[in-house]
C-alpha positions as a Markdown table, in Angstrom:
| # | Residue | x | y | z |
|---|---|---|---|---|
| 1 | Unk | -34.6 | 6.2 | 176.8 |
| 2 | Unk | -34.3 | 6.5 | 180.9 |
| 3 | Unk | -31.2 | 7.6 | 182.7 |
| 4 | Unk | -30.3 | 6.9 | 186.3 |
| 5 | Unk | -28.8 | 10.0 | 187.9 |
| 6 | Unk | -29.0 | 8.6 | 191.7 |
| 7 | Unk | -32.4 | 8.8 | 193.0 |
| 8 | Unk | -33.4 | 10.5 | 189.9 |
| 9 | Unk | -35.2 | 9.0 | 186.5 |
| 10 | Unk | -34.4 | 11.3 | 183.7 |
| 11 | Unk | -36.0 | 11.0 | 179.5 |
| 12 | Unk | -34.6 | 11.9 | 176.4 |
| 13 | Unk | -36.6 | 13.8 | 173.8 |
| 14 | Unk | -35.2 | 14.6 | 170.7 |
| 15 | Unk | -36.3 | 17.2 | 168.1 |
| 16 | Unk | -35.7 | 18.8 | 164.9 |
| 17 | Unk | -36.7 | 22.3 | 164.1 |
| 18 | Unk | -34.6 | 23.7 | 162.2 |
| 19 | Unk | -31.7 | 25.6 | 163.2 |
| 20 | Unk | -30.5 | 24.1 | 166.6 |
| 21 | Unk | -29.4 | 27.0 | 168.0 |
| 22 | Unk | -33.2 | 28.2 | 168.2 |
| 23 | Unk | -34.6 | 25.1 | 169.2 |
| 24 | Unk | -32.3 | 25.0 | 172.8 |
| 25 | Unk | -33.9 | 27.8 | 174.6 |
| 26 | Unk | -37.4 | 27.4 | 174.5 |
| 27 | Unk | -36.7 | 24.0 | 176.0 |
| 28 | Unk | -34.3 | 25.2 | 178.5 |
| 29 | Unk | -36.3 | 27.9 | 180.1 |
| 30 | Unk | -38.9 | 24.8 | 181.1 |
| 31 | Unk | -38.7 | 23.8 | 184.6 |
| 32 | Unk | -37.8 | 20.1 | 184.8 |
| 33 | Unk | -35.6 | 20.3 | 182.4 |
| 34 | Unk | -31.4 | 18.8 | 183.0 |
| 35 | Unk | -30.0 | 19.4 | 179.9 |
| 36 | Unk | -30.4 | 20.4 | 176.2 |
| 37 | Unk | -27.9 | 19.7 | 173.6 |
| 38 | Unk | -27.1 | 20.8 | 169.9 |
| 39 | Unk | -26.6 | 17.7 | 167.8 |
| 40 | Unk | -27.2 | 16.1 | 164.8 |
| 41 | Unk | -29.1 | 12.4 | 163.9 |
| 42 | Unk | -31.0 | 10.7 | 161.4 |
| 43 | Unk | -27.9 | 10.3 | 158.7 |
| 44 | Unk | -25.5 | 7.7 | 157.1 |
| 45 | Unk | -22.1 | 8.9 | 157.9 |
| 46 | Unk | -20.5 | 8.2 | 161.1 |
| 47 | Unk | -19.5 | 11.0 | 163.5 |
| 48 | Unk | -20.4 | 13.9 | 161.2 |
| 49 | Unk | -19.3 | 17.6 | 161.6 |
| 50 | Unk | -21.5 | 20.4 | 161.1 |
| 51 | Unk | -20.0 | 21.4 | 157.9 |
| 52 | Unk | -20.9 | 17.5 | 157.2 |
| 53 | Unk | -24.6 | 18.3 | 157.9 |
| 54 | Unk | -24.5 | 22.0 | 156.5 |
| 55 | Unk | -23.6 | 20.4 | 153.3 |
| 56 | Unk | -26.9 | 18.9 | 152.9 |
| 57 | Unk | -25.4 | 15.4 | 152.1 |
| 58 | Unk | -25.2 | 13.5 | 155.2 |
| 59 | Unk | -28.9 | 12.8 | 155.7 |
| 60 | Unk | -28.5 | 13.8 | 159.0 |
| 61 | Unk | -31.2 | 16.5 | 160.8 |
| 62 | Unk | -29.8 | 19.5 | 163.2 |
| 63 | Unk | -31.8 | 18.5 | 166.3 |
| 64 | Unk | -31.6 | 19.1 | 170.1 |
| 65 | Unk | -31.5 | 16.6 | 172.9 |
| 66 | Unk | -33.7 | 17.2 | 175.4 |
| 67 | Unk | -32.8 | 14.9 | 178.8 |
| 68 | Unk | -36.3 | 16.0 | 181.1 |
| 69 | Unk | -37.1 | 14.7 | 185.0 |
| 70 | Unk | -40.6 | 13.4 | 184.2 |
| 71 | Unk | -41.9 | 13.9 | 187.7 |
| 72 | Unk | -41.7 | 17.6 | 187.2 |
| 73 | Unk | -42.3 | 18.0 | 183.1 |
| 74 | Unk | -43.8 | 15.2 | 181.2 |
| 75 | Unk | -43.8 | 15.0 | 177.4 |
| 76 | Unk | -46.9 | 16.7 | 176.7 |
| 77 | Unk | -45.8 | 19.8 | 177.5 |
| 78 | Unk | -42.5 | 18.7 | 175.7 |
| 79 | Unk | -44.3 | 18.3 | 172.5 |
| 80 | Unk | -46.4 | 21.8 | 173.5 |
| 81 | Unk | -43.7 | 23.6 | 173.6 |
| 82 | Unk | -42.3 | 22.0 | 170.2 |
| 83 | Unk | -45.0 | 22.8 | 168.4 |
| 84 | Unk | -45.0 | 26.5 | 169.1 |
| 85 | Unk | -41.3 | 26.6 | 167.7 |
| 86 | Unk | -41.4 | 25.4 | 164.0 |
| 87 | Unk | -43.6 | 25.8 | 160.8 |
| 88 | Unk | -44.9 | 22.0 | 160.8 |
| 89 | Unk | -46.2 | 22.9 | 157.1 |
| 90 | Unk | -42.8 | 23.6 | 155.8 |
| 91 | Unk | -40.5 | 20.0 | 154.1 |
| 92 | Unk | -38.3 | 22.5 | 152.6 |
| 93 | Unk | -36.3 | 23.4 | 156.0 |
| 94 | Unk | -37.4 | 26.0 | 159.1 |
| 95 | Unk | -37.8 | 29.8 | 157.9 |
| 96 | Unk | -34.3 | 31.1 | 156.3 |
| 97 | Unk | -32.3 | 27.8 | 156.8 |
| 98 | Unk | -33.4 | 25.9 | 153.7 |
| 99 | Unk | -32.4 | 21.9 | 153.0 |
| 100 | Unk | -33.2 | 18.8 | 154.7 |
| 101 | Unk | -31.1 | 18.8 | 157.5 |
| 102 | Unk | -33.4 | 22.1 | 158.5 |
| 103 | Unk | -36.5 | 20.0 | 158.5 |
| 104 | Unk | -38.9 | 19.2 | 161.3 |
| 105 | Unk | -39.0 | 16.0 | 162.7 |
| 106 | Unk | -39.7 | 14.5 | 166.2 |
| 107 | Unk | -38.0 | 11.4 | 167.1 |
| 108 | Unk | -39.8 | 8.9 | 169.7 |
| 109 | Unk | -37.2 | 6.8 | 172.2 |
| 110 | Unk | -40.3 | 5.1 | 173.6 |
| 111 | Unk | -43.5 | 3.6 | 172.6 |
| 112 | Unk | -45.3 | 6.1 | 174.5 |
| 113 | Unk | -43.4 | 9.0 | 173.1 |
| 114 | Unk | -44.6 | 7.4 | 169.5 |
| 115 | Unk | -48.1 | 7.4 | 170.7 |
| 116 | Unk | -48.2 | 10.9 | 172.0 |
| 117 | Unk | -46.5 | 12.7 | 169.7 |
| 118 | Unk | -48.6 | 11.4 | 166.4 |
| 119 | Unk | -52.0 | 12.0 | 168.8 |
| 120 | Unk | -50.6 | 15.8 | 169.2 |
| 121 | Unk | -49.3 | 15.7 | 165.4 |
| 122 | Unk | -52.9 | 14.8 | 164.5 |
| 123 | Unk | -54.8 | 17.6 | 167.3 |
| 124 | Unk | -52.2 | 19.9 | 165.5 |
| 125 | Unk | -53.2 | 19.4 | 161.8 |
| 126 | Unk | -56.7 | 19.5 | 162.9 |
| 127 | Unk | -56.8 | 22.6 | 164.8 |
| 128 | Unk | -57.1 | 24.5 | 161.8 |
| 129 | Unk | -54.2 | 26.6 | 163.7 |
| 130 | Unk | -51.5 | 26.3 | 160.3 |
| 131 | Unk | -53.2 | 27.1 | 156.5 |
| 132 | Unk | -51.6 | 23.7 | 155.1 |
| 133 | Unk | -51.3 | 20.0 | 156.4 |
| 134 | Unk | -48.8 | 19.0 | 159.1 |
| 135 | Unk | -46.3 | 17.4 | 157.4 |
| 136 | Unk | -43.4 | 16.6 | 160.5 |
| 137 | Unk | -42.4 | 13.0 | 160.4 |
| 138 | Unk | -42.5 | 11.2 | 163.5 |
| 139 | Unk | -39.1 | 8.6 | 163.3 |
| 140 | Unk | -38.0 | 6.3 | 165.6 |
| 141 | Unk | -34.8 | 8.2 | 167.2 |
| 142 | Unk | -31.5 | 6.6 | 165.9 |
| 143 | Unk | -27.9 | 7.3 | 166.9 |
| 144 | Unk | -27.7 | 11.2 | 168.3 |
| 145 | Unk | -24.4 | 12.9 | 167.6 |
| 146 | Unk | -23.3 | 15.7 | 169.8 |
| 147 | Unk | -23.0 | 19.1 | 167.7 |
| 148 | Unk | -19.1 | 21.0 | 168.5 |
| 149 | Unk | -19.1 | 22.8 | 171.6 |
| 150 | Unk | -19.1 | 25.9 | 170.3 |
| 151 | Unk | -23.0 | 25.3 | 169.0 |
| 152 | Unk | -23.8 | 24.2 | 172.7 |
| 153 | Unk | -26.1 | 27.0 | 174.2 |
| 154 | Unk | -25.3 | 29.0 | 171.7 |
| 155 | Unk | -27.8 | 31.7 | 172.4 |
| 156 | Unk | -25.7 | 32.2 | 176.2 |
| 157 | Unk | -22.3 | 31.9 | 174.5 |
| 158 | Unk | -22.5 | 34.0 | 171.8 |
| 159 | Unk | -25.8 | 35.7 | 172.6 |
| 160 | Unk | -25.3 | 39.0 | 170.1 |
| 161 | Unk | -25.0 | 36.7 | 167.0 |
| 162 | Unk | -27.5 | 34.7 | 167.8 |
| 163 | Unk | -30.3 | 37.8 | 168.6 |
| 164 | Unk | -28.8 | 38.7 | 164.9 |
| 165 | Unk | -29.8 | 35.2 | 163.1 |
| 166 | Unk | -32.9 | 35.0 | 165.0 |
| 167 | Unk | -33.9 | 38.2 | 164.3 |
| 168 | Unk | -33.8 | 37.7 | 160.1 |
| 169 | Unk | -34.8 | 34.4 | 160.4 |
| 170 | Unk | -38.6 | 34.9 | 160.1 |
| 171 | Unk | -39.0 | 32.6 | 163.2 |
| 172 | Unk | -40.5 | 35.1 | 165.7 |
| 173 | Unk | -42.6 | 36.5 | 163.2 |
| 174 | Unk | -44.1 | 33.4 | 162.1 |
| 175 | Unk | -44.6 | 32.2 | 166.0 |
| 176 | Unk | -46.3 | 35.9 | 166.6 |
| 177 | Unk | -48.7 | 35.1 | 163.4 |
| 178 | Unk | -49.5 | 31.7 | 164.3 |
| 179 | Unk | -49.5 | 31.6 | 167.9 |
| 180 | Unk | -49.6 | 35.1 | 169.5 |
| 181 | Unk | -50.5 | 35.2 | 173.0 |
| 182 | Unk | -51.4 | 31.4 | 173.0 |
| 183 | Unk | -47.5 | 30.8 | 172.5 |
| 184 | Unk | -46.9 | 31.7 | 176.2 |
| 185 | Unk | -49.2 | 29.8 | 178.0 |
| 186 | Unk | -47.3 | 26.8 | 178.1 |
| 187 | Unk | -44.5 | 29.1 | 180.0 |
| 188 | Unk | -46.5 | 30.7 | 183.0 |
């Protein structure tokens, strides 16, 4: 997907890592980067709420929307910085938000973004990096449904509660056991 913003091209990418609220930053921070938002996609009900997805019956995925300017960040580093956020061995959800609508997934809006992102899937799985196989679907992106507002950069908004989740979630342990100091190269 390619928006026109005057002179500008922007892309979409669109991810799922579990809890959205930890998947916006480590996007946001990237330079190229217009906008990330909290949303939901991948379900069969129409306009769902977050208590729709919480409940674990909509078939939809928490996910963020990532629109990018691909002169200054292209989706290699996208997917680099993806993979540095989740536990691609997990089906079961992302650290302490269990249920599928806490599972990884990374949805393609081009053929290109298809081809790239089951060539970094595979490098991934092969690196030997993660003690099980990489299990993170790669899905053709369907209808994307804005989160409420109040989920929208939640870690500026409401930046106490969130250092509070994150902080029992098991995420930054995990990326400190997996990745270390490797998980900041991608950010200098």
């Amino acid at each position: 997907m390619v928006l026109d913003n005057k002179d500008k091209k922007y892309e979409t990418a669109i991810f799922a890592g579990g809890c959205f609220w930890c998947m916006v930053s480590p996007f946001d921070v990237l330079d190229g980067i217009e906008e990330v938002k909290s949303g939901y996609t991948g379900g069969h009900l129409e306009n769902p709420t977050y208590k729709d997805v919480k409940s674990q019956t909509s078939g939809h995925y928490e996910v963020v929307k990532v629109i990018y300017d691909p002169q200054v960040i292209d989706y290699d580093k996208l997917l680099q910085a993806y993979w540095r956020q989740v536990d691609p061995t997990d089906d079961g959800g992302q650290f302490q938000d269990r249920g599928p609508s806490y599972r990884t997934a990374i949805f393609y809006t081009t053929e290109e973004q298809r081809k790239k992102a089951e060539a970094s899937k595979k490098a991934m799985d092969e690196s030997g990096r993660f003690p099980g196989k990489v299990i993170t679907p790669i899905l053709e992106a369907v209808k994307f449904y804005e989160a409420e507002e109040y989920h929208q950069d939640f870690y500026k908004k409401s930046s106490k509660e969130y250092k509070e989740d994150r902080k029992i979630s098991g995420r930054d342990e995990f990326i400190q056991k997996y990745w270390g100091e490797d998980y900041y190269s991608i950010y200098e």
